[in-house]
N, C-alpha and C positions, 0 to 999 in steps of 0.2 A: 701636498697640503699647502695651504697660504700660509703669509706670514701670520704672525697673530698682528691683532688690530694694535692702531695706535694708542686706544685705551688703556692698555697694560703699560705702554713705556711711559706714560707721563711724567712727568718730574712733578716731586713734592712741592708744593706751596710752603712761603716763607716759615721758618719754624716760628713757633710759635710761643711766646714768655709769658712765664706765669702772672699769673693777674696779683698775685698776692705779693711778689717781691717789687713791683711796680709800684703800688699801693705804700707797703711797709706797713705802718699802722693803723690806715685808714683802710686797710682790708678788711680790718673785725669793724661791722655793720653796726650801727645802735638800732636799737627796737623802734623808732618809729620811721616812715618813709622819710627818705631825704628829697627837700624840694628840686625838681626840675633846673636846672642848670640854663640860667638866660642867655640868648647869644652875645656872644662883646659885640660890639661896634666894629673894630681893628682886630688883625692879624694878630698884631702886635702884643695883644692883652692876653694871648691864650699861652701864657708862663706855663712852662712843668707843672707848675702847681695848679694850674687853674686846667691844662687837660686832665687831672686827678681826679676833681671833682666829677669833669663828663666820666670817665673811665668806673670810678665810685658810684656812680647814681645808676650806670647801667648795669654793673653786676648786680648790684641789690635789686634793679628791677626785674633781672632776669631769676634771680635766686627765690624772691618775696610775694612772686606775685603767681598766679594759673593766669596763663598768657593764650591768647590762639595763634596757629603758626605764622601768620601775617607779622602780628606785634613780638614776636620772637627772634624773628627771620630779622628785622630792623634793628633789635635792642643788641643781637649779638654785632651785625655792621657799625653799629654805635659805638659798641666794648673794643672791637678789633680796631677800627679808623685811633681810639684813644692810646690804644696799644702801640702801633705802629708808630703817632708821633711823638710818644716819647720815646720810641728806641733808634729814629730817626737819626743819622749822624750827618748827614744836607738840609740846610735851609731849606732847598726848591722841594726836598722830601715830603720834608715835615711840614710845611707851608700847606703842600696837598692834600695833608690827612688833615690837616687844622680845617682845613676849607669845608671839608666830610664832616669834621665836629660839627661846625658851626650851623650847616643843614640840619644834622641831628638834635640839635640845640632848638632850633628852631621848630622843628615838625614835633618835637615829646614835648615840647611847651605849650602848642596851639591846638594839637589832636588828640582833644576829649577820649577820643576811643581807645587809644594808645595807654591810657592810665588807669583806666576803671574794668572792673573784672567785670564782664557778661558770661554767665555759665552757659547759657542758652547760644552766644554766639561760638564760644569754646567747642562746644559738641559738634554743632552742626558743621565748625570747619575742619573738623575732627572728621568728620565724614565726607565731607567733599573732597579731605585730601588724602582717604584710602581709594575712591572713586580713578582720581587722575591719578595715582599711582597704578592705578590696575592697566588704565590708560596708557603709562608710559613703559610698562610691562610686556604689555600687547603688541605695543608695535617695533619694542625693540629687543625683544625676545629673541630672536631669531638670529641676530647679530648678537649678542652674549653666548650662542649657541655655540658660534664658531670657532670661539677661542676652547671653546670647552670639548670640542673634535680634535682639534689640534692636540692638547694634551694627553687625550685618548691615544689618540694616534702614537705620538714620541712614546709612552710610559708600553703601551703593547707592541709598536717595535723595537726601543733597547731593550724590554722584560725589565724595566728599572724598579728599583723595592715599591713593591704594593701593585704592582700593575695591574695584578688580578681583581682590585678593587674599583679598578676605570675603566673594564670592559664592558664593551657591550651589554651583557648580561644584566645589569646594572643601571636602573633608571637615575636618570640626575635628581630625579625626586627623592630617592634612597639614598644616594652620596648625600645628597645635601644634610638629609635628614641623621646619615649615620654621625659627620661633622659636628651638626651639631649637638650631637649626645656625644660628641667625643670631648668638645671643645666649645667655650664659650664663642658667641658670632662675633664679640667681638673682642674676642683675644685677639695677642702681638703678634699675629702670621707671621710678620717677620722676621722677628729675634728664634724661630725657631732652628731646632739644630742642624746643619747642613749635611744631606746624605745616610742619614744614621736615623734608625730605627725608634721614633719616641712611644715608647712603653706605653700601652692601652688606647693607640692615636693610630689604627691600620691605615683608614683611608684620608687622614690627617696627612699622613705620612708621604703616602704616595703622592697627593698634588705638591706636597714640599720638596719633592727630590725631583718632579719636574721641573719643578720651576728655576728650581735650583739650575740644574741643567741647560732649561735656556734663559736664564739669564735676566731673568722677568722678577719684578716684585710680589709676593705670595696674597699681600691683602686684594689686593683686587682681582686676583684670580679666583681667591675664596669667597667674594661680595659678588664675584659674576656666575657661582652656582647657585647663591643661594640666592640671588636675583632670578636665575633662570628657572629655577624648581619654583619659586612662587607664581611665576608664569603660566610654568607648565600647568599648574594647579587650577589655573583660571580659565584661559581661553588661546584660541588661535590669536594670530596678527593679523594686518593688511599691508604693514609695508612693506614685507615682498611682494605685495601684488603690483604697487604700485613700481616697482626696480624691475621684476620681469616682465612687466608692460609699457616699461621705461615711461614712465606719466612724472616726468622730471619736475615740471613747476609745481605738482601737486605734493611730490617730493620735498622740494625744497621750502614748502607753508609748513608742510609738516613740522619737518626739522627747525625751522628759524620758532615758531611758535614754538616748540615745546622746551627747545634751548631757555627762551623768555620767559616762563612760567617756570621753569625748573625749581628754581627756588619752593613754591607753593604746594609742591606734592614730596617733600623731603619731612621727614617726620624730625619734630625739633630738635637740637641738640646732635645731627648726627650729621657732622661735617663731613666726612668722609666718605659719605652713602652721597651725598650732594655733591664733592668733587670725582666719583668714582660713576654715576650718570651724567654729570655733566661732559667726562672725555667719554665717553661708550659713544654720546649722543654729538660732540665736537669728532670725534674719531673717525663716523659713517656719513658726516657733512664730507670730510674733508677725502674720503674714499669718493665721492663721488662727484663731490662737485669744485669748481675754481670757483674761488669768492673772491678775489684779489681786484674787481674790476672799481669799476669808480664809487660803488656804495654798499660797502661788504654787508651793512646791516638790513642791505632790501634784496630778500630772498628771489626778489625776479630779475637781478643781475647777476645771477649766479650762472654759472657757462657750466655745463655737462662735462668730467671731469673725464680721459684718456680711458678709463676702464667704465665709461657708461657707454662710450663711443666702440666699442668692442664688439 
């Protein structure tokens, strides 16, 4: 069997500080909207206190308002850039996330749309972004599958506890589906208990003692079945047609577009689901292709990677 994909080994993204000890008193909201936060002129004028305000006006925007994932996707880069420069310990740090305010400052002051609830626009991109999600399902299906063979594989050749739950026998529609009648989708995968049997959790169990085993972190092994069972649910892919026809440039649009848009078919509020596609889809870039050449962001520079050339 392969290794498992890069996917699974990623390293966590910086932790992350609660909005409310940042805040201190300015965390509890007053009842009416707080006005839009103007950009300073200077670097220099965006004091602790004055990113508060950015950091202040975007929680409450994100809290107070039915947003569509466009103006959501922004408000949260808003909240986090404010977060970062106050926890900031460099100048050149914090100077860059100030820079980030000062755009966001800018763009929720001048864009109408950014501020005003359209229920009619809500819906509709409500639906265009279960649409590309089926989209980005489709074609990377297939590569979620692999990791989830692998496991198969390790748990029915040591017999490790539960293994009779990851057999064959066993659609990953039916795992997925048992998980989550076992266990919320998005419980702590990972603070679960190592090796040991968790009480009414069979096939909970089993992928936890894989994982355990080799070594891998359990949440995004448990976000790549229940990725893959929604899949299954839908439809075939194309991009293995495109890898065993090796149609490399059509390949590599593929991947560079949908990296770009990723953002846009991540349902709001779910970080995790967005850094857990974002490597699946950086993970099958970097399996195939060298992007290292003079302009990593133009997918027709990309060179065919030692195992396309196979």
């Amino acid at each position: 069997m392969d290794d498992l994909s890069s996917s699974l080994l990623v390293a966590r993204a910086r932790p992350r500080a609660l909005t409310a000890e940042l805040l201190g008193e300015g965390y509890i909201m007053p009842e009416h909207n707080l006005p839009v936060p103007q950009p300073e002129l200077k670097l220099s004028d965006y004091t602790d206190g004055r990113i508060r305000q950015s950091l202040q006006f975007a929680e409450q925007f994100l809290k107070n308002r039915r947003l569509t994932p466009r103006s959501n996707s922004m408000a949260n880069e808003y909240k986090e850039a404010s977060k970062a420069a106050l926890l900031a310990d460099e100048n050149d740090v914090k100077n860059q996330h100030i820079v980030e305010i000062r755009m966001f400052d800018k763009l929720f002051s001048k864009e109408a749309f950014l501020r005003q609830e359209i229920p009619e626009l809500v819906d509709l991109e409500q639906e265009v972004l279960k649409l590309r999600r089926l989209m980005y399902l489709g074609r990377y299906g297939d590569h979620l599958s692999s990791n989830l063979k692998k496991i198969r594989y390790v748990s029915g050749e040591g017999k490790t506890t539960g293994y009779e739950n990851l057999s064959a026998q066993h659609q990953w529609t039916a795992i997925a589906a048992s998980i989550r009648d076992e266990t919320r989708v998005d419980a702590d995968w990972n603070s679960m208990p190592r090796n040991d049997t968790i009480v009414g959790l069979r096939v909970t169990t089993a992928v936890s003692v894989v994982c355990d085993g080799l070594g891998i972190e359990k949440e995004p092994m448990f976000r790549a079945i229940q990725q893959y069972a929604e899949r299954a649910t839908a439809f075939h892919n194309d991009l293995q047609t495109l890898i065993d026809e090796c149609v490399w440039p059509d390949l590599a649009g593929h991947l560079k577009r949908d990296l770009d848009e990723l953002p846009s078919i991540v349902f709001p509020k779910d970080e995790q689901d967005l850094k857990h596609m974002r490597a699946v889809l950086e993970g099958i870039r970097d399996d195939w292709f060298d992007t290292a050449g003079p302009d990593p962001a133009n997918p027709a520079t990309w060179i065919p990677a030692a195992k396309a050339r196979e």
